[in-house]
N, C-alpha and C positions, 0 to 999 in steps of 0.2 A: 504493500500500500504506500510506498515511499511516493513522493513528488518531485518533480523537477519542472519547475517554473509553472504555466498551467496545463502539464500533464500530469497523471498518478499512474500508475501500473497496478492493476486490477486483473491480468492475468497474461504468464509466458506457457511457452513450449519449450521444452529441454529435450536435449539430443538422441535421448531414448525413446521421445516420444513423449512422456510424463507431461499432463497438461495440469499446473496450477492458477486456480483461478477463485474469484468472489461468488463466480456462477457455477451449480452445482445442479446438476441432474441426476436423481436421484430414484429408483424401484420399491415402491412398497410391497414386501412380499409377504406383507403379514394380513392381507384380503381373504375371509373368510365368513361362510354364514354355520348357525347352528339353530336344533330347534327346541327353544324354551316349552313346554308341555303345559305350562300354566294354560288351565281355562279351554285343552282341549281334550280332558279325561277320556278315554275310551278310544282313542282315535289312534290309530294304528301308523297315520305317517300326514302328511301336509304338501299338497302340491306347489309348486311355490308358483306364481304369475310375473310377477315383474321384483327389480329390487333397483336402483338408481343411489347416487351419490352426489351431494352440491357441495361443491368446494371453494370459498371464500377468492383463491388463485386461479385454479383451473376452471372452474365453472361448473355445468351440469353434465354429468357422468354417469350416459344409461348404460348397466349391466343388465339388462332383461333379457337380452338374447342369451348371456351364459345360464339364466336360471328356469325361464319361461318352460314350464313343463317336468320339470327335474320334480321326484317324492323323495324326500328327507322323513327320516323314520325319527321319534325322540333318540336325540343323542349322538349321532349324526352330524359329521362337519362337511361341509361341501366349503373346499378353496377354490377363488376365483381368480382370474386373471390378474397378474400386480397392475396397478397404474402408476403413469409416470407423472411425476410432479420438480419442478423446475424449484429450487430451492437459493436468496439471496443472501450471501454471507456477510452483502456490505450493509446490512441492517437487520437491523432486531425489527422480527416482521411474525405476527400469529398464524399459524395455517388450522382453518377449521372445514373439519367435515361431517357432514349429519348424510348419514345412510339411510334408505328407510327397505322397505321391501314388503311387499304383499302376497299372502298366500292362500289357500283356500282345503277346506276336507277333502278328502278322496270322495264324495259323494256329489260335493259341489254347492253341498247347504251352507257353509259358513265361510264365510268371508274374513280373515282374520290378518292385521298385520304389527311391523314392530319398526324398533328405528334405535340408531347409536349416534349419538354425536361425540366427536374426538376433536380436539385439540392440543397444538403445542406452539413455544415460540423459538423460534431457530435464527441465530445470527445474530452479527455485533456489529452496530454503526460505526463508518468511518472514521478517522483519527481527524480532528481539527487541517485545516489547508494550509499548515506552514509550510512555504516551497522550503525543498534544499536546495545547496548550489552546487553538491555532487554525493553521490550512490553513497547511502549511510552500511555499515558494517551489517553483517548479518544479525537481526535479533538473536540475543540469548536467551532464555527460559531462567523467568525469576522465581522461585515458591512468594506463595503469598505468606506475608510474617505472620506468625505466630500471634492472634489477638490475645490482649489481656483480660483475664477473664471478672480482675476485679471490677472493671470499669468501663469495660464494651456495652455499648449502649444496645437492648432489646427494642425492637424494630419490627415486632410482629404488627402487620395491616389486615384491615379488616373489607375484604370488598366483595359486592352485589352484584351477579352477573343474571345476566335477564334473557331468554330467545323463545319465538315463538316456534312451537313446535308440529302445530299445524295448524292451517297453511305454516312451512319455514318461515322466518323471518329471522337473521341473526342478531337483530339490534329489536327490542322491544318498540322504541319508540319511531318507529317505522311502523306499527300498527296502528292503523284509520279503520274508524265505521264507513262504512259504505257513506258516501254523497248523495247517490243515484243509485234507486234501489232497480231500477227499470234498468238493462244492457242496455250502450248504446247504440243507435241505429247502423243496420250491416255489419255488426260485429261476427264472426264466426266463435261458435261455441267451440272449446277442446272438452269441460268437464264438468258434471253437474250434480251436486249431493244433494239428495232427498233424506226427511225424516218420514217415517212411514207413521200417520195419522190414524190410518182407517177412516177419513171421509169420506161423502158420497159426494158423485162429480157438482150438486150443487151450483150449477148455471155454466161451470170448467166445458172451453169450445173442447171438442173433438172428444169428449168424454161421457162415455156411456154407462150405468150401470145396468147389468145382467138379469140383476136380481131383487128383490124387495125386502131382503132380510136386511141386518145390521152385516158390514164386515167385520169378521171374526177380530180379536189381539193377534193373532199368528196368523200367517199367511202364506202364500209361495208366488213371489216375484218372478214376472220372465220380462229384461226390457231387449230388442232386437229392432233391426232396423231391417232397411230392402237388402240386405248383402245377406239377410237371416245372422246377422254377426251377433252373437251371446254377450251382452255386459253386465247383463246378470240376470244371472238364475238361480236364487237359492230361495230357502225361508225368510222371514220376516217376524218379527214381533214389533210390536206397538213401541214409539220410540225411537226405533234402530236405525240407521244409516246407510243409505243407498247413494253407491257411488257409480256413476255412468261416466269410466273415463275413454276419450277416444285414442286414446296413446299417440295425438299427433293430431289429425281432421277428423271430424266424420264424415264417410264418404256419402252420406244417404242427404238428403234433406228433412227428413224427419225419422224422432225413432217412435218406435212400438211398444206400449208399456202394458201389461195382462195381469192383473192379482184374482190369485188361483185363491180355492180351499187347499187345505195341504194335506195332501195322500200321495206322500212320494213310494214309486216302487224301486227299491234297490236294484232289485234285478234288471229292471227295463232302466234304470238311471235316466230315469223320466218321471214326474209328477200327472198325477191322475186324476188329479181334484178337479172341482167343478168351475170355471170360467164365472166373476163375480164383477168385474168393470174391466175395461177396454179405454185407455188414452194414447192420445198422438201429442208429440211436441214434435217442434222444430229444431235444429241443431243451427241456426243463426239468428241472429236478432233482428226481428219485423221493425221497420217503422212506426214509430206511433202515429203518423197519416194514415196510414192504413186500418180496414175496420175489422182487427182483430187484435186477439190479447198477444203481448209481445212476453219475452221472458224477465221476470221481477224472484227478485230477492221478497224473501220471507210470503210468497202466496201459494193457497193452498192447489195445488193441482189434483182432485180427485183425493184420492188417498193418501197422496204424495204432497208435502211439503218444501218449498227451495226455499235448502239455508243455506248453499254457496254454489257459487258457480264461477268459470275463467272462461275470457274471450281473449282473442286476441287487439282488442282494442281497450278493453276493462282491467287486464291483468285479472288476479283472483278476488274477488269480490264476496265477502260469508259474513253472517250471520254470528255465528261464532270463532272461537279461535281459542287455542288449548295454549296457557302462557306456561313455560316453567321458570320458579326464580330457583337462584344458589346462591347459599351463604357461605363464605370464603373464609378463611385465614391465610396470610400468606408469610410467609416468615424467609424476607432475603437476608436474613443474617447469618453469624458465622456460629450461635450459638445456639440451642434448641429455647422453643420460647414454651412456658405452661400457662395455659390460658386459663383463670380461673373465672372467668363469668364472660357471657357472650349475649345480650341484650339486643331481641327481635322486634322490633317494631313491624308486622305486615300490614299492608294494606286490604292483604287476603283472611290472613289466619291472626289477627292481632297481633298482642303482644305476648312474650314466652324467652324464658331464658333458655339457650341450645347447650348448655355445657351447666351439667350437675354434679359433677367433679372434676378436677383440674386437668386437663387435656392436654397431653404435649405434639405440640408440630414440632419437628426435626427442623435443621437448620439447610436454610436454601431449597424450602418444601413449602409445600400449599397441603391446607388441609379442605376438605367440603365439611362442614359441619353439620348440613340441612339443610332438603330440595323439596319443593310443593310444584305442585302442579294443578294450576286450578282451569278452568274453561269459561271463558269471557263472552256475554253475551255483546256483541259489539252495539248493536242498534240501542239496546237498554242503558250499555254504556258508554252511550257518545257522551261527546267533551268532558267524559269523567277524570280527574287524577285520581292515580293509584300511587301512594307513597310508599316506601320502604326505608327503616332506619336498619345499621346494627352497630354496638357499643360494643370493645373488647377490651376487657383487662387481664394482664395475668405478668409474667415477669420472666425473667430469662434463666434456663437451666444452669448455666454457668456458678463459683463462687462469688461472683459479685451480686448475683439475683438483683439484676437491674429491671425496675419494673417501665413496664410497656403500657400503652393504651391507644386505640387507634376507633374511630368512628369515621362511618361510611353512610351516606345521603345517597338514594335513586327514585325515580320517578319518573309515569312517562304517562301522556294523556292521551286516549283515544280517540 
C-alpha cells in the first residue's frame, strides 16, 4: 500500500506468477441445505421447490435449478454449488447474506419454508495518503504489546441490529406502508399472497360460488393458469397463506383459482372433493379507466384475501411484514468484559432485563443476547415509530475490573 507521489500500489505480479493484491476472489464452499423436522411430524422427507440467496455485494443469487425437485429425508444434507464473491481488502466492508428456500410434503399438501441470514466484516481501510519520495523497506511484523491489565479501559458496546425478514429488507427503516393500495396502471404482476378467508364471492367480478353452504375452515386450493401451470395445490385452513409466485412473468393473462372440499386420494395424488367457488384474476394491472376491478392491497377476493403482492413497476407492496430485532454486545477489546445487567426497552415486547446473571463476552467477540420476531401490520401501522432502547453494565475480566457501560438508541417509522 506504499505511495509515491499520486500513485499507491494496491497490487503486483511476481515472477512465479504469485499475484498480491487489495482485490481478493474468493469460493465459498461451505453452501449447504439440511432438513429441520420441526412442524412436519410424520413426514417421511420434503420436496424442496426453489431456494435463492440476496447478497448485500453480489446481488440476487437463484439456486432453484440445483434444488427444484430434489426429496431430502430428516437429516439429510444436500451441498450446493460454492458461489463466488469478490472480497475488498482496502476497507472494512460487511458482507451479508439471507438464504431463504421453499419446500413442500411429498403429497403436495403443505407448503413449508425457512431462511438463514449470515454475516461478517472483512478488511482494513487504507493507510492515510502520505506520499513517499522513495520505496519504504519491507514491513516487519510487530506483536501487539502486552495490555495492562490494571488499567485497560472495558469497552464493551451495546448495539440494535434490525432487518426485515419478509419481504427482505436489510435496513428496517427502508420499511413503508403501502401509498397506493391499488397497482399501478400496466404494471405486470411477478407474485401475489392470499390469506384464505373462506368468503363468499360477495359482488368479486369473475367469481362464482358452486354452492349455498358456508365454506368449510379447511379446504383444498388449486390456482393454475392457460399453461395448466400448478402454483398451488394443497390444503388450506382459515388464516393460512397463499402464495402464487411466477418465478419470473406469468405467461397467461389471467390465472384460475378452484376451492375444493378436501378428500385428497393419496393414491390418485389428486383431490376428490366437491368444486365450492370458481375465481379468475388477472396477472397485470387494469386501468382504473376501465370498468373493472383492478388488483388492490388488502380486498377481499372470494375466499381469498390480498395482503401482498410485487409488480414490476410497484416493487413489493404487503400488508404485512415479519421484523426481527437483535440485541448485541460487542466487546472490541483486549480483555473479556462480564456484563452484569443488560436493560430492554422494546417497542414490541416492553421493557425486561436480558442478563440475570453476569454474562461474559470474550475479548474481540460479539455476543447476541436476545432476538424477537414480531409481524407488523403495515397499513394499521402507518406513520407509526417503533422505538428500541438497551443499557449495559458490567466490567472487564481483567485485574483491574475496569467497569464499562454503553447505551444504544434505534428506531425507525413506517
Amino acid at each position: 500500500l506504499d505511495r509515491f507521489g499520486a500513485q499507491q500500489v494496491v497490487e503486483w505480479v511476481e515472477d512465479d506468477g504469485r499475484v498480491v493484491s487489495t482485490q481478493v476472489a474468493t469460493t465459498s464452499g461451505d453452501l449447504e441445505l439440511s432438513l429441520n423436522t420441526t412442524g412436519v411430524d410424520g413426514e417421511e422427507g420434503i420436496r424442496l421447490l426453489e431456494t435463492n440467496i440476496i447478497s448485500n455485494t453480489e446481488g440476487f443469487i437463484n439456486k432453484t435449478d440445483e434444488v427444484n425437485g430434489v426429496i431430502i429425508s430428516p437429516g439429510d444434507v444436500l451441498p450446493l454449488a460454492p458461489i463466488d464473491i469478490t472480497l475488498d481488502l482496502s476497507q472494512r466492508t460487511r458482507y451479508t447474506f439471507f438464504t431463504t428456500v421453499v419446500g413442500e410434503t411429498l403429497d403436495g399438501s403443505t407448503e413449508c419454508n425457512g431462511f438463514d441470514f449470515h454475516e461478517c466484516i472483512v478488511g482494513q481501510a487504507l493507510p492515510p495518503a502520505f506520499p513517499t519520495l522513495a520505496p519504504t523497506p519491507s514491513p516487519t511484523v510487530t506483536p501487539y504489546p502486552t495490555p495492562d491489565p490494571l488499567t485497560t479501559e472495558c469497552v464493551a458496546e451495546a448495539e440494535i441490529r434490525c432487518i426485515v425478514t419478509d419481504p427482505f429488507l436489510s435496513d428496517c427503516e427502508d420499511l413503508q406502508a403501502p401509498s397506493d393500495l391499488r397497482c399501478s396502471d400496466g404494471a405486470e404482476l411477478t407474485e401475489l399472497v392470499f390469506e384464505f378467508t373462506g368468503n363468499k364471492c360477495d359482488g368479486t367480478e369473475l367469481c362464482e360460488d358452486l354452492s349455498e353452504d358456508p365454506i368449510p375452515d379447511e379446504v383444498y386450493i388449486e390456482i393454475t393458469d392457460c399453461e395448466t401451470t400448478g402454483f398451488y395445490q394443497a390444503s388450506a385452513n382459515q388464516g393460512d397463506r397463499i402464495t402464487v409466485n411466477s418465478r419470473g412473468n406469468f405467461l397467461c393473462p389471467t390465472i384460475e383459482i378452484s376451492i375444493q372440499t378436501l378428500d385428497f386420494n393419496l393414491t390418485a395424488e389428486a383431490n376428490e372433493g366437491e368444486e365450492l367457488q370458481t375465481l379468475v384474476l388477472p396477472t397485470s394491472c387494469l386501468s382504473a379507466a376501465e370498468d373493472v376491478d383492478g388488483i388492490t392491497l388488502n380486498e377481499d377476493y372470494g375466499a381469498l384475501k390480498l395482503i401482498r403482492y410485487t409488480s414490476d413497476l410497484d416493487g413489493v407492496q404487503t400488508e404485512f411484514a415479519t421484523v426481527q430485532m437483535n440485541y448485541v454486545v460487542v466487546n472490541p477489546g483486549a480483555f473479556g468484559a462480564s456484563i452484569a445487567s443488560a436493560q430492554l426497552s422494546s417497542g414490541f415486547s416492553g421493557d425486561q432485563d436480558l442478563v440475570t446473571s453476569p454474562t461474559v463476552v470474550g475479548a474481540r467477540t460479539e455476543l447476541q443476547l436476545f432476538t424477537e420476531t414480531v409481524t407488523v401490520n403495515l397499513l394499521e401501522s402507518a406513520e407509526t415509530t417503533f422505538g428500541f432502547s438497551l443499557s449495559i453494565e458490567g466490567e472487564s475480566t481483567s485485574e483491574g475490573a475496569q467497569v464499562c457501560a454503553s447505551d444504544e438508541i434505534y428506531e425507525f417509522t413506517v
